[in-house]
Residue frames as qw, qx, qy, qz and C-alpha x, y, z in Angstrom:
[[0.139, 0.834, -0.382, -0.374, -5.82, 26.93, 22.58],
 [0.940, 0.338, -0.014, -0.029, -4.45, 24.93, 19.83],
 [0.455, -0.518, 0.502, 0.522, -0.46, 24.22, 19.44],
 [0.696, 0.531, -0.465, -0.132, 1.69, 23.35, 16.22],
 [0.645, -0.536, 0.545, -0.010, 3.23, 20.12, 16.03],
 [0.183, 0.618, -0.672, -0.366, 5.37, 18.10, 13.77],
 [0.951, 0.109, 0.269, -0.108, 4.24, 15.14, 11.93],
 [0.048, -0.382, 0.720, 0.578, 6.46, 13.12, 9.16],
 [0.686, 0.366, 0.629, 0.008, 4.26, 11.22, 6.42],
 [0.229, 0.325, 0.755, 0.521, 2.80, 11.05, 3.08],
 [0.310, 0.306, -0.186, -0.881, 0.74, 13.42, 1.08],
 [0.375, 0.264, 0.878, 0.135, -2.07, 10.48, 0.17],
 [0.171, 0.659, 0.593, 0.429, -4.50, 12.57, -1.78],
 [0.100, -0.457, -0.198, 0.861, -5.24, 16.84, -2.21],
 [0.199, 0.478, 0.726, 0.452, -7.87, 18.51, -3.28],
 [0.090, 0.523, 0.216, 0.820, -9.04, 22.16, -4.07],
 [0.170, -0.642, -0.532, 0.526, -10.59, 24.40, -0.82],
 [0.185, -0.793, -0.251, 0.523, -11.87, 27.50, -2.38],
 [0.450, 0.876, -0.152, -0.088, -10.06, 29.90, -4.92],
 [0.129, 0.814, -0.524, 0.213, -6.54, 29.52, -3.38],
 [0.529, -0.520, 0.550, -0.384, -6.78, 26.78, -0.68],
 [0.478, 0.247, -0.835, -0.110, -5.97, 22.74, -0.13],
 [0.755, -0.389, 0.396, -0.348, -7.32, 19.85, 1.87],
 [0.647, 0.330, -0.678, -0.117, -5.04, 17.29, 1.76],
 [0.975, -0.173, -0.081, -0.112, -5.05, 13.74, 3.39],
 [0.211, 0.666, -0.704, 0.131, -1.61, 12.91, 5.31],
 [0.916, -0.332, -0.223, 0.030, -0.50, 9.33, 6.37],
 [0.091, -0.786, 0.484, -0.374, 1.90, 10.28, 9.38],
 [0.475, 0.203, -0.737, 0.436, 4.31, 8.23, 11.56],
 [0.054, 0.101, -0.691, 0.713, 3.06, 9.69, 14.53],
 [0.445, 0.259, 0.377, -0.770, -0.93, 10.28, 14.47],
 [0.438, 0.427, 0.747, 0.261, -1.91, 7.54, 11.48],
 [0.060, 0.479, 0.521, 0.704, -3.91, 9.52, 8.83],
 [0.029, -0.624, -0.350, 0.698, -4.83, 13.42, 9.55],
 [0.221, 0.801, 0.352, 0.432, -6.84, 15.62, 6.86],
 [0.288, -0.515, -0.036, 0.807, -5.18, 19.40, 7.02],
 [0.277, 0.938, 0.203, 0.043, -6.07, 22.68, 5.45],
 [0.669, 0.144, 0.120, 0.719, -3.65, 24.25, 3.33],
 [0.268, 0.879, 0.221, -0.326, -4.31, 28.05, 3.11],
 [0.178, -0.755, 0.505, 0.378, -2.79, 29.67, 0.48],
 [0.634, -0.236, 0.685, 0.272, -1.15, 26.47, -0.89],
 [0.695, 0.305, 0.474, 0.446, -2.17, 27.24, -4.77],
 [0.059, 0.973, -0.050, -0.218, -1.04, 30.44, -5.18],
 [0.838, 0.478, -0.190, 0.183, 1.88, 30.38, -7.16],
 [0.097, 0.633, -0.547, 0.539, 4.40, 32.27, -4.72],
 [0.743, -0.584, 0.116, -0.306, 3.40, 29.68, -1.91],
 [0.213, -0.506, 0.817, -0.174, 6.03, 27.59, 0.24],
 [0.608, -0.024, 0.679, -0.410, 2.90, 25.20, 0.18],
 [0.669, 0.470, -0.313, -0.483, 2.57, 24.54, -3.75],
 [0.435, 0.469, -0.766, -0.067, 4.52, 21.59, -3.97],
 [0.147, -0.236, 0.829, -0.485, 4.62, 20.24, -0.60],
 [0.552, 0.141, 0.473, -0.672, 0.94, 20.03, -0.72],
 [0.721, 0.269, -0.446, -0.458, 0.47, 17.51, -3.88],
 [0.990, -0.023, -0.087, -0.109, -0.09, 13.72, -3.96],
 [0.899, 0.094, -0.143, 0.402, 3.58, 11.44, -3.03],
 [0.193, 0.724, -0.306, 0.587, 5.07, 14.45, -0.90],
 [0.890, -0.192, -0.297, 0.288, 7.05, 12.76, 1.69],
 [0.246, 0.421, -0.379, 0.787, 8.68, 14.92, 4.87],
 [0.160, -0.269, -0.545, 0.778, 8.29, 16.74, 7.67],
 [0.080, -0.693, -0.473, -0.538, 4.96, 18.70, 8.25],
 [0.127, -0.168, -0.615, 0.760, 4.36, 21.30, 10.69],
 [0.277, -0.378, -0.590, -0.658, 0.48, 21.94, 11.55],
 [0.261, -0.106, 0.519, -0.807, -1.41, 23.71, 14.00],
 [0.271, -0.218, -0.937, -0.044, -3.68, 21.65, 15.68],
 [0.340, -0.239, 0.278, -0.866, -6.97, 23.62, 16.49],
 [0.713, 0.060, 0.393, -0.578, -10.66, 22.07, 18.02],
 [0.806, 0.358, 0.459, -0.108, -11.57, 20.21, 14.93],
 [0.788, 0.608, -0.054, 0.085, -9.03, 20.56, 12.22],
 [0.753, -0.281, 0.181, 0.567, -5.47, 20.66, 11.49],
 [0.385, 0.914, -0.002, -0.128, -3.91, 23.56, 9.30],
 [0.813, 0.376, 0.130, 0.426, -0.59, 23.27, 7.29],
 [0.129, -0.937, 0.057, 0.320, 1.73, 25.91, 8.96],
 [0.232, 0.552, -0.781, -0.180, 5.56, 25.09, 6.27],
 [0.957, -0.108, 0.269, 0.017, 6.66, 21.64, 5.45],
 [0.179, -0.667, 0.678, 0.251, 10.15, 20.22, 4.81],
 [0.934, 0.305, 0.049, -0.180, 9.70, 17.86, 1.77],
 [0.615, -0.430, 0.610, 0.254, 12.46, 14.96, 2.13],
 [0.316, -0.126, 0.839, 0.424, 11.15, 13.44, -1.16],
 [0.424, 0.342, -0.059, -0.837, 8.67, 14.55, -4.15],
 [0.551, -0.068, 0.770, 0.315, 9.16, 11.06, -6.19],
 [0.396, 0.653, -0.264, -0.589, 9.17, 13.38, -9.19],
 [0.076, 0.183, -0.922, -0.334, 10.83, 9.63, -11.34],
 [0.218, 0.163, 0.945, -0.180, 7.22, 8.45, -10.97],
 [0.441, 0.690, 0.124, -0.560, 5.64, 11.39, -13.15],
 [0.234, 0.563, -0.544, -0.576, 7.99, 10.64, -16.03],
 [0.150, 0.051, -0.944, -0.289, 6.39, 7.21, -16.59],
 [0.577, -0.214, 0.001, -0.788, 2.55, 6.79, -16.97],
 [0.782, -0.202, -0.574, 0.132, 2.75, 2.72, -15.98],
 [0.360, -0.241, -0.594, 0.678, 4.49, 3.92, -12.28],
 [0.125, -0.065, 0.274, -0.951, 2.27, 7.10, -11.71],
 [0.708, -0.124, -0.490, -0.494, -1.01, 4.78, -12.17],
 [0.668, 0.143, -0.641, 0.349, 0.85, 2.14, -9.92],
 [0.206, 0.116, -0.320, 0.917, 1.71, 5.15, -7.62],
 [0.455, -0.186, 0.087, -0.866, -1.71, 6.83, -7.26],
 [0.786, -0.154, -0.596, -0.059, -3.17, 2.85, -6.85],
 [0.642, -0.156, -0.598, 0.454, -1.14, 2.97, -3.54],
 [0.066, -0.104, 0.290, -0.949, -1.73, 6.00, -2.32],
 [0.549, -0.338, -0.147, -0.750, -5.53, 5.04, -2.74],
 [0.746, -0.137, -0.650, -0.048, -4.98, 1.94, -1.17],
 [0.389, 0.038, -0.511, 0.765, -3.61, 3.48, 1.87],
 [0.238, -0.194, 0.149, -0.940, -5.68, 6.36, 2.30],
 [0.778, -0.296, -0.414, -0.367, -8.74, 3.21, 2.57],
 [0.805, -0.075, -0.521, 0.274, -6.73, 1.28, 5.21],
 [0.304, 0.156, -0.431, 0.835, -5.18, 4.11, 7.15],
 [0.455, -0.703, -0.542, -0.066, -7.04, 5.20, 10.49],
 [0.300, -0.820, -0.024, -0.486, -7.25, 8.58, 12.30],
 [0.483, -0.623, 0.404, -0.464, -5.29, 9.05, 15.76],
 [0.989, -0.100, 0.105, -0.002, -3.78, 4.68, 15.02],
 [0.465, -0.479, 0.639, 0.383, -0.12, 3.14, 14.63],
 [0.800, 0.585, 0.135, -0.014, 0.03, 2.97, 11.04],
 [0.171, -0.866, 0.362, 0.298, 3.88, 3.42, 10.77],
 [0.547, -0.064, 0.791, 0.267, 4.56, -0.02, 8.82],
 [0.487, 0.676, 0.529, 0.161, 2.03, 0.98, 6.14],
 [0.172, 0.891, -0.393, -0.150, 3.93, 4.71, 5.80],
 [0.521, -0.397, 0.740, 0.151, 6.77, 2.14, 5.96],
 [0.561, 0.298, 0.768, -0.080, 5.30, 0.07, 3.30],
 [0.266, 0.895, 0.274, -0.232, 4.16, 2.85, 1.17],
 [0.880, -0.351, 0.301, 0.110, 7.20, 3.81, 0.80],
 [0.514, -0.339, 0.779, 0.120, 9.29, 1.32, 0.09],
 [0.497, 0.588, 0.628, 0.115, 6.52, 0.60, -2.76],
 [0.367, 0.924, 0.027, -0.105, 6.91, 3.79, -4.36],
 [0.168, -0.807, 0.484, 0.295, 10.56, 3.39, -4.50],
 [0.403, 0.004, 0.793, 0.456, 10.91, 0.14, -6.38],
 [0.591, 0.627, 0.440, -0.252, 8.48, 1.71, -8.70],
 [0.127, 0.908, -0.299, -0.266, 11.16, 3.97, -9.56],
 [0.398, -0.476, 0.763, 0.181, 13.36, 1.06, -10.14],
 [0.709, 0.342, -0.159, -0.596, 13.25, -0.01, -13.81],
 [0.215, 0.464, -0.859, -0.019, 14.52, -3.56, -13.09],
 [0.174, 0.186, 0.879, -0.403, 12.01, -4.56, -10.87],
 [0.123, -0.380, -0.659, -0.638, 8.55, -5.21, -12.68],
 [0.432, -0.239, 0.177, -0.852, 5.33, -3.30, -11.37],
 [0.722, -0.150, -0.517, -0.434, 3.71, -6.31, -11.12],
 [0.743, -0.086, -0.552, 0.368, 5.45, -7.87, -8.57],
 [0.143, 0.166, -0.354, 0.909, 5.50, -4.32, -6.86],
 [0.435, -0.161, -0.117, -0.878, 2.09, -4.47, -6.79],
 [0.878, -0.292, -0.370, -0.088, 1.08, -8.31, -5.51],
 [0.616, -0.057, -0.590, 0.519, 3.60, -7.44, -3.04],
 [0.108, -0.336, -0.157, -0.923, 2.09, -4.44, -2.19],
 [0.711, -0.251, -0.351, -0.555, -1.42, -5.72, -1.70],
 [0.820, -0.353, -0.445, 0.072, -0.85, -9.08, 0.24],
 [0.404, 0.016, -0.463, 0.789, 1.63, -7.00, 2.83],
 [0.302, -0.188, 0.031, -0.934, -0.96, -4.34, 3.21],
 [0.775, -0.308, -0.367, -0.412, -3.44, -7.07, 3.88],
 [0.684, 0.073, -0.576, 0.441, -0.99, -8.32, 6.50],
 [0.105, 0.053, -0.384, 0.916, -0.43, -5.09, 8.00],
 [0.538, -0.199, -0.001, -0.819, -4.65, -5.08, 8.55],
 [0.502, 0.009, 0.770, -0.394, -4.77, -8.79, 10.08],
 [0.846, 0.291, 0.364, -0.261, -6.49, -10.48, 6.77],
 [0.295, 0.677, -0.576, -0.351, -4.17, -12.95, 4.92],
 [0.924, 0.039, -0.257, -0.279, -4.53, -16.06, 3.84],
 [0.697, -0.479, 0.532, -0.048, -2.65, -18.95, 6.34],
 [0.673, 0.591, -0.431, -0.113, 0.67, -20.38, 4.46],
 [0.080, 0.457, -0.817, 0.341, 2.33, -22.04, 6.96],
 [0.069, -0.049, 0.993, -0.079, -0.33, -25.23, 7.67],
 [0.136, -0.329, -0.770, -0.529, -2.98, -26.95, 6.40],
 [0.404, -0.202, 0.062, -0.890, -6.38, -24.95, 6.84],
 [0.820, -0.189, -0.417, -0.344, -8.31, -28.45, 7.15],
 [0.926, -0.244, -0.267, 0.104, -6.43, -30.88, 9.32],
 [0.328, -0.916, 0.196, -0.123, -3.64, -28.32, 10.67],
 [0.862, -0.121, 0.183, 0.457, -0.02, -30.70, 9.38],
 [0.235, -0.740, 0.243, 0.581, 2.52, -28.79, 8.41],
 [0.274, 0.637, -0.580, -0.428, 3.94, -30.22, 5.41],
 [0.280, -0.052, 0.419, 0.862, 3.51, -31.16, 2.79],
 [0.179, 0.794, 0.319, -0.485, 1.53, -28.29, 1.40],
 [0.296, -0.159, 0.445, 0.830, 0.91, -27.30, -2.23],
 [0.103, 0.535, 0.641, 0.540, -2.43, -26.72, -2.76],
 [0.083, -0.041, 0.112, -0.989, -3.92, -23.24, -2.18],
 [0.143, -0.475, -0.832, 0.249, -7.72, -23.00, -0.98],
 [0.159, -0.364, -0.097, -0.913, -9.32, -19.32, -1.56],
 [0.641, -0.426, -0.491, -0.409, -12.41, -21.02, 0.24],
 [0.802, -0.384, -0.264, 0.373, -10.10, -22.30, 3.31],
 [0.168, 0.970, -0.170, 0.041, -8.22, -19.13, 3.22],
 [0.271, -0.750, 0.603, 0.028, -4.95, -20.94, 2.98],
 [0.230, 0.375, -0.891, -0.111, -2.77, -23.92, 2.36],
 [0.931, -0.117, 0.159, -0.308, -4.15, -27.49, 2.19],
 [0.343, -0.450, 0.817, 0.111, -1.80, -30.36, 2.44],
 [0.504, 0.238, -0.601, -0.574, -2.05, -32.79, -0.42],
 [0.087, 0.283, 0.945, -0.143, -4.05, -35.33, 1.61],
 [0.097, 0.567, 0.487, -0.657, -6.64, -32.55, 2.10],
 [0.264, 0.474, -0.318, -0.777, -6.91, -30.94, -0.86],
 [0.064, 0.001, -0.929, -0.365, -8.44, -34.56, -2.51],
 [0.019, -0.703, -0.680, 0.208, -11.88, -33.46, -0.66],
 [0.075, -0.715, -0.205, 0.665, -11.04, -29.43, -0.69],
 [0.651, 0.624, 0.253, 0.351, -10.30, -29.30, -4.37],
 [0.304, -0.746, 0.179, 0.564, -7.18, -26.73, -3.68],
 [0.694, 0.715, -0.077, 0.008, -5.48, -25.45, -6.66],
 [0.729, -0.530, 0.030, 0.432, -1.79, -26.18, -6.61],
 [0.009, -0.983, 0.180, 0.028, 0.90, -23.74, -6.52],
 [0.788, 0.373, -0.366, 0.326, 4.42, -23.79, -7.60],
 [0.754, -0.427, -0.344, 0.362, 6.69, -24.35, -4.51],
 [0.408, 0.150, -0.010, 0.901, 8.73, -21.11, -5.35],
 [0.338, -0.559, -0.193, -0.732, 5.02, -18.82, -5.34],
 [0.620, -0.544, -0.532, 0.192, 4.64, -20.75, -1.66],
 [0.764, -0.193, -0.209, 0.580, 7.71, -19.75, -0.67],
 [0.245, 0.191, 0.066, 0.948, 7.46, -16.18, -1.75],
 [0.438, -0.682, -0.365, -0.457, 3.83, -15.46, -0.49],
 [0.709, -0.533, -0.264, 0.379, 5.70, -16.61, 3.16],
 [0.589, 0.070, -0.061, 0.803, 8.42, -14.40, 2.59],
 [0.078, -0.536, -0.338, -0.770, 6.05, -11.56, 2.07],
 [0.593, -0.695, -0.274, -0.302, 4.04, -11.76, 4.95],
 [0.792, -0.460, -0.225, 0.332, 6.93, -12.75, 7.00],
 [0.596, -0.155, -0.046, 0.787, 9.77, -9.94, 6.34],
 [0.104, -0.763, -0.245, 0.589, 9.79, -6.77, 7.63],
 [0.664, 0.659, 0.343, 0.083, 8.74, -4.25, 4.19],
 [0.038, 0.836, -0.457, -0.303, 12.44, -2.17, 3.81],
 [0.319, -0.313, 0.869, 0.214, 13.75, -6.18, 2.85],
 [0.634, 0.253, 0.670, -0.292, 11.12, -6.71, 0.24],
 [0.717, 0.632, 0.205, -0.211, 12.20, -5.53, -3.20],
 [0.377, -0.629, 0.639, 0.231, 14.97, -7.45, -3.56],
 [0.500, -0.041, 0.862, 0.067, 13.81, -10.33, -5.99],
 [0.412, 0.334, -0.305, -0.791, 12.93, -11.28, -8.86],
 [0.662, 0.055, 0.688, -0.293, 10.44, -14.35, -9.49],
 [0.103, 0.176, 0.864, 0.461, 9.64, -16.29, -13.02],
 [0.349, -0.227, -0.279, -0.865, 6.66, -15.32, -15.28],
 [0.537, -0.251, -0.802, 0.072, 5.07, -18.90, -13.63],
 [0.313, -0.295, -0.636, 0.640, 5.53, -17.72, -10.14],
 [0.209, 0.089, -0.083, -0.970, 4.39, -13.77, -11.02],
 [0.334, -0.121, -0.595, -0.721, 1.39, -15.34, -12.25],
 [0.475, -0.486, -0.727, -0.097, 0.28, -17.47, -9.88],
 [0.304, -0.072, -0.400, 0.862, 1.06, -14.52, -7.27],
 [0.171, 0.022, -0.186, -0.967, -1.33, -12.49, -8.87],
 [0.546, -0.310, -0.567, -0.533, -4.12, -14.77, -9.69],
 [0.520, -0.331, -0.740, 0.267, -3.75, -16.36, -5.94],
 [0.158, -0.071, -0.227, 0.958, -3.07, -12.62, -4.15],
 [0.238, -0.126, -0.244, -0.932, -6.29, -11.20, -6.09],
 [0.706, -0.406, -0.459, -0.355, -9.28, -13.89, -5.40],
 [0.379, -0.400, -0.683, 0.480, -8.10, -13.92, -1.81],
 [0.001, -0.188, -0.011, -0.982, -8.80, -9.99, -2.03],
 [0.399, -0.118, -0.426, -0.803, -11.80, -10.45, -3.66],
 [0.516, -0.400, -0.720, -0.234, -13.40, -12.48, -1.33],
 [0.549, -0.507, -0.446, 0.493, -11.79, -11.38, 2.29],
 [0.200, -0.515, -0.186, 0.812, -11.04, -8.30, 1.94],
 [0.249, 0.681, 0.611, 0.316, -13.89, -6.83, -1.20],
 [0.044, -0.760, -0.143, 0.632, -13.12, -2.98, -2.25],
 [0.586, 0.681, 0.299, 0.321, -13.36, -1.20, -5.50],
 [0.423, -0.584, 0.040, 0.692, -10.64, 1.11, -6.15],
 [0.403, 0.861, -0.078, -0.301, -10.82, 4.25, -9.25],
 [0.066, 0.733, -0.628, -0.253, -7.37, 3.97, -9.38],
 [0.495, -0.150, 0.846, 0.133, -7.20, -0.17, -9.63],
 [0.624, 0.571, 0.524, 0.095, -9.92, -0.28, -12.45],
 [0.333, 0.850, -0.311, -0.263, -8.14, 2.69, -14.77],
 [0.213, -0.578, 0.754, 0.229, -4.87, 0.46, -14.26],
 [0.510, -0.112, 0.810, 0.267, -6.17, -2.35, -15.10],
 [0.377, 0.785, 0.403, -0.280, -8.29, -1.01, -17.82],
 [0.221, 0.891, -0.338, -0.207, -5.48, 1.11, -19.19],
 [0.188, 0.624, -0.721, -0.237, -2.55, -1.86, -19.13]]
């Protein structure tokens, strides 16, 4: 016999079942990422219309049978409806959700990435803080939270601490500026060090506090991406529209 039980998460992605129905993709606190059947859920008089769309954030309750889950109500905490009225953050927005839904695992502790998740969708909403910087923080935490990030805290070659300014994509990490005269590192301004550490090192409610120089932003990005692209290689829909589109 199946039960119902109560998750909290994310709504990461939902898509048609049928005339009336939903399968959507949750990234829960308690059970990592669970696909559920909505019934019902696009009918216009449903409880489940809303609840059941992309960036719906709450309580779910969902009967757990043999092989599926089913969507019995949900208590939506937060819709982030401020993230429709601007097409730069709902791009942004659906970007993370796809990035999650890749990373997140079935029946695992994923509570830092719902964490994470977020926390990211909320400074989107925030029109002080640039997407950009929401978004190379984003990325290199999420690569944290999956064990592949690049080593900022001593040299990748000979293993001194300091001093360190040149960056290594090859070495995945810092090279001290003896090393780097064989490793050909690229160097980095001391402020982009210091923030890449900061990233990886603080816990992701304490991360969109700052604001960095175009300099730093840049090299964040250019350093953040070609580690991606080499350690951790996926194509995302949603990353090529963005970058395509801004």
């Amino acid at each position: 016999m199946g039960t119902n039980v109560m998750v909290t998460g994310m709504v990461l992605t939902a898509m048609p079942i049928s005339e009336y129905d939903k399968r959507i993709t949750i990234l829960t606190l308690e059970r990592g990422k669970i696909t559920a059947f909505a019934r019902g859920a696009r009918r216009p008089n449903s409880t489940l219309l809303a609840a059941c769309n992309p960036f719906s954030f709450g309580q779910f309750e969902v009967y757990e049978g043999r092989t599926a889950y089913n969507v019995v109500r949900a208590e939506i905490k937060n819709y982030f409806t401020e993230l429709t009225t601007d097409l730069n953050d709902t791009y942004y927005g659906f970007y993370f959700l796809e990035m999650a839904e890749y990373y997140a695992q079935e029946n695992s502790d994923d509570r830092e990435m719902l964490k994470l998740l977020y926390q990211s969708l909320k400074a989107l909403g925030k029109k002080n803080f640039d997407n950009r910087l929401v978004r190379v923080i984003y990325e290199l935490k999420m690569m944290v939270l999956n064990g592949v990030y690049p080593n900022l805290f001593s040299c990748q070659k000979c293993g001194r601490k300091e001093p360190m300014q040149f960056f290594s994509v090859q070495r995945a990490g810092l090279l001290c500026d003896s090393c780097s005269e064989t490793e050909h590192g690229r160097q980095l301004d001391a402020s982009t060090i210091y923030t890449m550490q900061y990233i990886i090192t603080t816990e992701s409610a304490k991360l969109f506090h700052f604001a960095v120089s175009e300099k730093v932003l840049f090299e964040l990005i250019r350093t953040v991406k070609e580690f991606r692209e080499k350690y951790a290689p996926h194509t995302f829909k949603s990353e090529q529209f963005l970058e395509g589109l801004f």
